[in-house]
C-alpha positions as CSV (number, residue, x, y, z in Angstrom):
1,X,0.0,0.0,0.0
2,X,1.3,3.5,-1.0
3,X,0.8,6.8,0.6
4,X,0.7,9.8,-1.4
5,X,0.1,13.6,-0.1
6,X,-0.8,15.4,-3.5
7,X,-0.2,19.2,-2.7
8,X,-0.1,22.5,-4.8
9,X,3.7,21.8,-4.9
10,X,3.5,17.9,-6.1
11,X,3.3,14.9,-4.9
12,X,4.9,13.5,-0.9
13,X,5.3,9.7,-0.1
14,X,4.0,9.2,3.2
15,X,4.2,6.4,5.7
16,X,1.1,4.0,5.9
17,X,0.7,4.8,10.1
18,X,0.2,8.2,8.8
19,X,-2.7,7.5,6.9
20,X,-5.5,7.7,9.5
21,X,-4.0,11.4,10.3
22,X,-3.9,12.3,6.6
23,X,-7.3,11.4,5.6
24,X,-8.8,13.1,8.8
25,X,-6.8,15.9,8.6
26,X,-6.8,19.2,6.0
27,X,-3.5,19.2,4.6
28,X,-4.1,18.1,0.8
29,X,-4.9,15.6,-1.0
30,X,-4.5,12.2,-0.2
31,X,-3.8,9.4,-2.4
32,X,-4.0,5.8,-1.5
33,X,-3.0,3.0,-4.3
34,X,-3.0,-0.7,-3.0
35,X,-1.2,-2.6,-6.0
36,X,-2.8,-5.8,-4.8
37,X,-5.9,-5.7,-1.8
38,X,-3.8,-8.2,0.7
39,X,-4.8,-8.6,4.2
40,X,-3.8,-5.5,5.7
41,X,-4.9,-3.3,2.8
42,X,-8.5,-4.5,3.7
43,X,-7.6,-3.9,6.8
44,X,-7.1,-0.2,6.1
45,X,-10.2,0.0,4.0
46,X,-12.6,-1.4,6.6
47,X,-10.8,0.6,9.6
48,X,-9.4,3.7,8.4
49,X,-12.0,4.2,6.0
50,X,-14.9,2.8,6.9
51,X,-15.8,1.8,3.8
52,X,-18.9,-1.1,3.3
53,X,-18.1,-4.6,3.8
54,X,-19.4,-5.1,0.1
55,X,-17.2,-2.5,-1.5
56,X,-14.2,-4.3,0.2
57,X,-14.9,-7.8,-0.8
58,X,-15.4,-6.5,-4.4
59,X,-11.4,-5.5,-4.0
60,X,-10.3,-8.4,-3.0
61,X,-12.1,-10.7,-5.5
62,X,-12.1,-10.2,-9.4
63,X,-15.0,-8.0,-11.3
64,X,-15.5,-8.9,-14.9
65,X,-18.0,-5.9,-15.5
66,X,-18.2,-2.5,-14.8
67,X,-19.8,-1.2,-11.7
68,X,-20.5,1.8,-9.4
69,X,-22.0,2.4,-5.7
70,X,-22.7,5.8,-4.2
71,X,-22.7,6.0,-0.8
72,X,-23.1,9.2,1.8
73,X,-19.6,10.5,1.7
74,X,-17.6,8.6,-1.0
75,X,-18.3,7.0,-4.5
76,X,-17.1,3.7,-5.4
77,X,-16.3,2.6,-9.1
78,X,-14.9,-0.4,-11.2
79,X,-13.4,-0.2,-14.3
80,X,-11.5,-2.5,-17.0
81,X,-8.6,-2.3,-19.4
82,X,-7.5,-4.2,-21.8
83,X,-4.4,-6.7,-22.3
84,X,-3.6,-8.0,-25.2
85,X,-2.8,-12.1,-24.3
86,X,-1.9,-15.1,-26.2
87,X,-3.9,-16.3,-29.6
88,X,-5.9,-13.1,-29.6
89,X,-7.2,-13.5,-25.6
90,X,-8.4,-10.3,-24.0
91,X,-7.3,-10.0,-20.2
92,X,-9.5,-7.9,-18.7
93,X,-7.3,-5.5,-16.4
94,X,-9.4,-4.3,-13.4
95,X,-8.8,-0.9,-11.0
96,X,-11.1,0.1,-8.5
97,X,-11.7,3.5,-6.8
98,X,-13.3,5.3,-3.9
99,X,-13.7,8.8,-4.7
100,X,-14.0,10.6,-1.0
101,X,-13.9,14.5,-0.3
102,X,-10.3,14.8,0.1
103,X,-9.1,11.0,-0.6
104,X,-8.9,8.7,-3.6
105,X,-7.9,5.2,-2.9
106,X,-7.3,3.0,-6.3
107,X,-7.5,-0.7,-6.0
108,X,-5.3,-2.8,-8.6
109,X,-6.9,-6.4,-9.9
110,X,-7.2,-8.6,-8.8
111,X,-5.3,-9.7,-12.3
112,X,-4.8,-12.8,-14.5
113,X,-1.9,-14.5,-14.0
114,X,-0.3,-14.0,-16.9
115,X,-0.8,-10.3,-17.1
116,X,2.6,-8.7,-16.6
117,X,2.0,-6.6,-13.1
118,X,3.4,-3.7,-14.7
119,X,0.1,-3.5,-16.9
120,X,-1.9,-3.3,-13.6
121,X,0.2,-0.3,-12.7
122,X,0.3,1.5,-16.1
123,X,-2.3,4.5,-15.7
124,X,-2.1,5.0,-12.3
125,X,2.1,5.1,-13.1
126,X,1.5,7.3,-16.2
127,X,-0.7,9.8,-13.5
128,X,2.0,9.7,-10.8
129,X,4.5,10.5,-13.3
130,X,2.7,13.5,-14.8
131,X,2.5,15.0,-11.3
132,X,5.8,14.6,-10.0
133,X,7.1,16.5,-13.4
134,X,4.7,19.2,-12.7
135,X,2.1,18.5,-15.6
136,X,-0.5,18.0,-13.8
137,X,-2.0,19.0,-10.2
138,X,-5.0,17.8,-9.0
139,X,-6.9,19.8,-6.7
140,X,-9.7,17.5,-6.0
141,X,-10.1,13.9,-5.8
142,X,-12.7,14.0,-8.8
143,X,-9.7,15.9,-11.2
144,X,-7.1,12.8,-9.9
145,X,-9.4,10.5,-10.7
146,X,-10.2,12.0,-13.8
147,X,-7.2,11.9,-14.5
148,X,-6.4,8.0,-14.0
149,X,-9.6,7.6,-16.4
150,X,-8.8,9.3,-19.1
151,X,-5.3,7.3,-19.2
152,X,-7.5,4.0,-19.0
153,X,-9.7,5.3,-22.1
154,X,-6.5,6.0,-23.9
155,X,-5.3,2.3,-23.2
156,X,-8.6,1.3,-24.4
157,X,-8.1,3.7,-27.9
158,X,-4.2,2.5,-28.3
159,X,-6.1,-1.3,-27.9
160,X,-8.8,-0.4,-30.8
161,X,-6.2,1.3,-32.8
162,X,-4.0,-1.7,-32.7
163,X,-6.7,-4.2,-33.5
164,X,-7.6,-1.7,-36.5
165,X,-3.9,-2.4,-37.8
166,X,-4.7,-6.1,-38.1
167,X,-8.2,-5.5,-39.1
168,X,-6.4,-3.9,-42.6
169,X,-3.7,-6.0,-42.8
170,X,-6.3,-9.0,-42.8
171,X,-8.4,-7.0,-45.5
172,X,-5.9,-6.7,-47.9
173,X,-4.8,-10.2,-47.7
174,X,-8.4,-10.9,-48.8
175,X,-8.4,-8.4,-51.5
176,X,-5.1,-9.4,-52.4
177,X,-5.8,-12.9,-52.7
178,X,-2.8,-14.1,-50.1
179,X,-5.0,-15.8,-47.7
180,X,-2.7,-18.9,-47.1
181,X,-4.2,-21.1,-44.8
182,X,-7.7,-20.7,-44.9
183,X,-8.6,-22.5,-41.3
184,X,-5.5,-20.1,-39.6
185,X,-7.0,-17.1,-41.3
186,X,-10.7,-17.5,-40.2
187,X,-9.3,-17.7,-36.5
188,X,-7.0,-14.4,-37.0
189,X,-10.1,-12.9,-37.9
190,X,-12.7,-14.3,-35.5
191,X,-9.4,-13.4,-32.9
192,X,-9.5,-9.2,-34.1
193,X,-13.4,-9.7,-33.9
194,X,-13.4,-10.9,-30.0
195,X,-10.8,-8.1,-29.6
196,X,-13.1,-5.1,-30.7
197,X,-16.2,-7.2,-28.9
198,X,-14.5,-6.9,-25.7
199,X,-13.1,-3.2,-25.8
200,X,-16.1,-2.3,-27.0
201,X,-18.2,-3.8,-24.1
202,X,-15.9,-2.0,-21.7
203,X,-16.5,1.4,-23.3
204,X,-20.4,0.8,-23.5
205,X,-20.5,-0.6,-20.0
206,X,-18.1,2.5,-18.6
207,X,-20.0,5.0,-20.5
208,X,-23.4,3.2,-18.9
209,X,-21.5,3.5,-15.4
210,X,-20.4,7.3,-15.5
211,X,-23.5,8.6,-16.7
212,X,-25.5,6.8,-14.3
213,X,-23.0,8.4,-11.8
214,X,-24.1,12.6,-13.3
215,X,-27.0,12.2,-11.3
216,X,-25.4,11.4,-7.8
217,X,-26.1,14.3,-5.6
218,X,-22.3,13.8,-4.0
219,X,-20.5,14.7,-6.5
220,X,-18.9,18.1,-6.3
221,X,-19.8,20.7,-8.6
222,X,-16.2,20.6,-10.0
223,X,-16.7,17.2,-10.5
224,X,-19.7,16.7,-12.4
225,X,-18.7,18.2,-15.5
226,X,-15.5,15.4,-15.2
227,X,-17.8,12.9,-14.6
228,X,-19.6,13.9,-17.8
229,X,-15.8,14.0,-19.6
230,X,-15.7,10.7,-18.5
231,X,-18.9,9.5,-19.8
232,X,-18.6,10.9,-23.3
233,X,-15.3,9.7,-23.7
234,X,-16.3,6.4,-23.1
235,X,-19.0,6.6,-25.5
236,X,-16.5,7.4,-28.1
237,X,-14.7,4.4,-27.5
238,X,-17.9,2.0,-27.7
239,X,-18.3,4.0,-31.6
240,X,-15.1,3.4,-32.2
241,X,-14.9,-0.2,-31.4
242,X,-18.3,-0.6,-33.3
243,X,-17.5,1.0,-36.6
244,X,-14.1,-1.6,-36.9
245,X,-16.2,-4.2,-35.7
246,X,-18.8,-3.2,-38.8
247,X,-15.9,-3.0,-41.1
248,X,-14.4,-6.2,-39.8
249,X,-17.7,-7.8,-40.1
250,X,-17.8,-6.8,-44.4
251,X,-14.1,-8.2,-44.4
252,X,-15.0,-11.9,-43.0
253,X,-18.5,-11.1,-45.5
254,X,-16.1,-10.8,-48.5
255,X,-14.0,-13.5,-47.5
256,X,-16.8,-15.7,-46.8
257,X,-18.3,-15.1,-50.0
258,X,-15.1,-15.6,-52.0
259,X,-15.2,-19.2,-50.8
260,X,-18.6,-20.0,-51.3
261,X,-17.8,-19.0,-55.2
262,X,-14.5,-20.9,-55.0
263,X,-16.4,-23.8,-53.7
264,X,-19.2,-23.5,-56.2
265,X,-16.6,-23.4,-58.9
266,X,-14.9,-26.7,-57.8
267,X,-18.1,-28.5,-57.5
268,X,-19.1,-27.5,-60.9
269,X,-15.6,-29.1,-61.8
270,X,-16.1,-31.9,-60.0
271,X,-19.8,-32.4,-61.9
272,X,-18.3,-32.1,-65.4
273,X,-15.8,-35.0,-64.3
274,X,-18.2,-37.0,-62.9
275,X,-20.7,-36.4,-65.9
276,X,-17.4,-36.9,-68.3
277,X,-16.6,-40.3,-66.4
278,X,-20.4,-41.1,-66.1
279,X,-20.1,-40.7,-70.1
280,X,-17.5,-42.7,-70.7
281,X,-18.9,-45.4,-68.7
282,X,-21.9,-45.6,-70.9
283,X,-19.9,-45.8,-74.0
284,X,-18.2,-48.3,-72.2
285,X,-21.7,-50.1,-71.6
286,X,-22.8,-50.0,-75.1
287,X,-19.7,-51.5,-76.8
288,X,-19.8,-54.2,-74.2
289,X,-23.7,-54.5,-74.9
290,X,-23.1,-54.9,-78.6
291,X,-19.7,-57.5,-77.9
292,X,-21.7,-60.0,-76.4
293,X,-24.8,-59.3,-78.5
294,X,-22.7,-60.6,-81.2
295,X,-21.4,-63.0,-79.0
296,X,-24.2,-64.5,-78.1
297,X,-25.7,-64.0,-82.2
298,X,-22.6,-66.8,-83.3
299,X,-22.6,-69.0,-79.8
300,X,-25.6,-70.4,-81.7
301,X,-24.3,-72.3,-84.6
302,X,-21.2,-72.7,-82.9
303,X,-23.5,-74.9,-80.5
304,X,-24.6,-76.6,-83.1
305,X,-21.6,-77.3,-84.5
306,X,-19.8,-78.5,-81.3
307,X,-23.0,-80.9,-81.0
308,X,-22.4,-82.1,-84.3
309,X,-18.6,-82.4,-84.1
310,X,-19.2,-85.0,-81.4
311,X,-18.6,-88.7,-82.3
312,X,-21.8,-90.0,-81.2
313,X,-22.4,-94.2,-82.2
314,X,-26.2,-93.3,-82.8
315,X,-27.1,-89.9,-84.6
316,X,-29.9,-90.4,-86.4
317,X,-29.6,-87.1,-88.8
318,X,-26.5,-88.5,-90.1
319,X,-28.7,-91.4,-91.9
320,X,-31.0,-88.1,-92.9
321,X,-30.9,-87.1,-96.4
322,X,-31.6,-83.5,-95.3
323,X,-29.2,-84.3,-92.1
324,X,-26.3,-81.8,-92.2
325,X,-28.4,-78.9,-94.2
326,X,-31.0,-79.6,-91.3
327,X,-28.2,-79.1,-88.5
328,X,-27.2,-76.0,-91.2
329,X,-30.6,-74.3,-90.9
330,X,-31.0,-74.9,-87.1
331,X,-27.7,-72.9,-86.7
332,X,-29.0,-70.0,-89.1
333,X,-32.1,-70.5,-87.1
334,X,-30.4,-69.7,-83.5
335,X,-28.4,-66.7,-84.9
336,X,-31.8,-65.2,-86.5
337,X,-33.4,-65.4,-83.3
338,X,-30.8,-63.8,-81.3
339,X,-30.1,-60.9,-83.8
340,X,-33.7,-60.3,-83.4
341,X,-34.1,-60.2,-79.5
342,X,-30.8,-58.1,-79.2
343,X,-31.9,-55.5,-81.7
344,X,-35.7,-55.0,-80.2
345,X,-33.5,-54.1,-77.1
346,X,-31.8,-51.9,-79.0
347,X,-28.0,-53.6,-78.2
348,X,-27.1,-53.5,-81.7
């Protein structure tokens, strides 16, 4: 837990026994910023502060939306930023704040594991920063906090502006026709598609949060028109996300439709093979049709004449006079016949 004593002149590190002084005393503005909500910084929350039991458990364990709670002397209010993880994962990066009269306490995470705690620390590092080189001095805890905001909503624009670049770079491997692998490429850009979802749902929900918060009675004068900074800003960020997300939508339309035609052109391929093969094969069919039509047109008298060729003891057409022209017509006989089946079938 750090101590902080923002003055006219900048910013002091203080000492944490102090803290119960500070916040009850007039001296300037105190800044409280718990890295991670341990033990003893609830502690500090429940005792020094007096903060609700609630607002205290919501520090210690992890939002995944947006939220705000007014109460008599302080407002309380949960934001997200995002982090970029592996395969096109959004880690949701999560700072609390009370907002008192002369206090702000911020509330890091609780984070992913495998967001670097550095990214926790970025926008209220950026803030601390700004004031220690004299750029910036908050007279109120509504202008610190509005400051720590608006470096959270420019995270949020550097996130959608980053996701944009891959968003064109996607496009114009569509246009351009360099695709490669088509299962790898629908992923990449379902991936940018989840990316704009998500920072888009943390504008919308923000901008939901803060303008519910213009009509707390609470707030300051001075701090209502931040509050409404706040708000609009937000919204910006939800149109922003929204129009690449439209865009990126009539990218994965194109590319959706360029295979369909692709697919439609190999399956008219394919048909013309098939009906090419499905050709051949009845060509096929009709000369073999006609080979044994003929076939079966001279097995006739060669019957015969195998019956005939046999050495039989006892043939009684061989003691015909009309024997062998008898045994000639009966084979002219069989091969009539067949021609005339197999042409009424139309094999010949």
């Amino acid at each position: 837990m750090r101590v902080r004593l923002v003055t006219a002149d900048g910013v002091e590190d203080r000492r944490a026994e102090e803290l119960p002084a500070l916040v009850h005393g007039e001296e300037g503005l105190v800044w409280v910023d718990i890295p991670a909500c341990d033990e003893d910084a609830a502690h500090a929350l429940s005792e020094v502060f007096g903060f609700h039991p609630l607002a205290v458990r919501e520090c210690v364990e992890r939002n995944r939306v947006p939220k705000m709670h007014a109460y008599p002397d302080h407002v309380f209010v949960v934001l997200h930023t995002p982090k970029r993880g592996e395969r096109g994962h959004v880690h949701y990066v999560e700072l609390d704040q009370f907002v008192g009269r002369n206090y702000l306490v911020t509330v890091h995470g609780p984070v992913n594991p495998a967001v670097p705690p550095e990214a926790a620390l970025r926008e209220t590092g950026t803030v601390l920063r700004r004031i220690r080189a004299g750029r910036l001095r908050p007279s109120s805890s509504w202008e610190l906090s509005h400051a720590i905001v608006s470096a959270m909503i420019r995270t949020q624009e550097e996130f959608v502006e980053t996701v944009t670049k891959d968003v064109w770079r996607l496009e114009q491997r569509v246009t351009g026709g360099q695709v490669g692998d088509p299962e790898e490429f629908l992923n990449e850009l379902f991936r940018a598609r989840h990316g704009l979802l998500a920072v888009r749902t943390m504008g919308a929900l923000g901008a939901a949060t803060y303008g519910r918060m213009q009509a707390l009675t609470g707030i300051s004068p001075a701090g209502r028109p931040l509050v409404a900074d706040a708000a609009d800003r937000l919204a910006r960020v939800r149109d922003l996300a929204e129009g690449e997300q439209e865009y990126l939508h009539g990218v994965i339309e194109f590319y959706r439709t360029v295979l369909t035609i692709k697919s439609t052109l190999i399956g008219q391929a394919q048909n013309e093979e098939v009906k090419r093969l499905t050709e051949a094969s009845f060509a096929q069919n009709e000369d073999l049709k006609k080979i044994s039509a003929w076939a079966a047109i001279f097995f006739a008298p060669t019957f015969v004449g195998t019956v005939y060729g046999m050495n039989f003891e006892h043939m009684p057409e061989r003691h015909w006079v009309a024997g062998y022209p008898f045994a000639l017509a009966l084979m002219l006989l069989g091969s009539i016949v067949a021609y005339v089946l197999f042409k009424r079938r139309d094999w010949l």
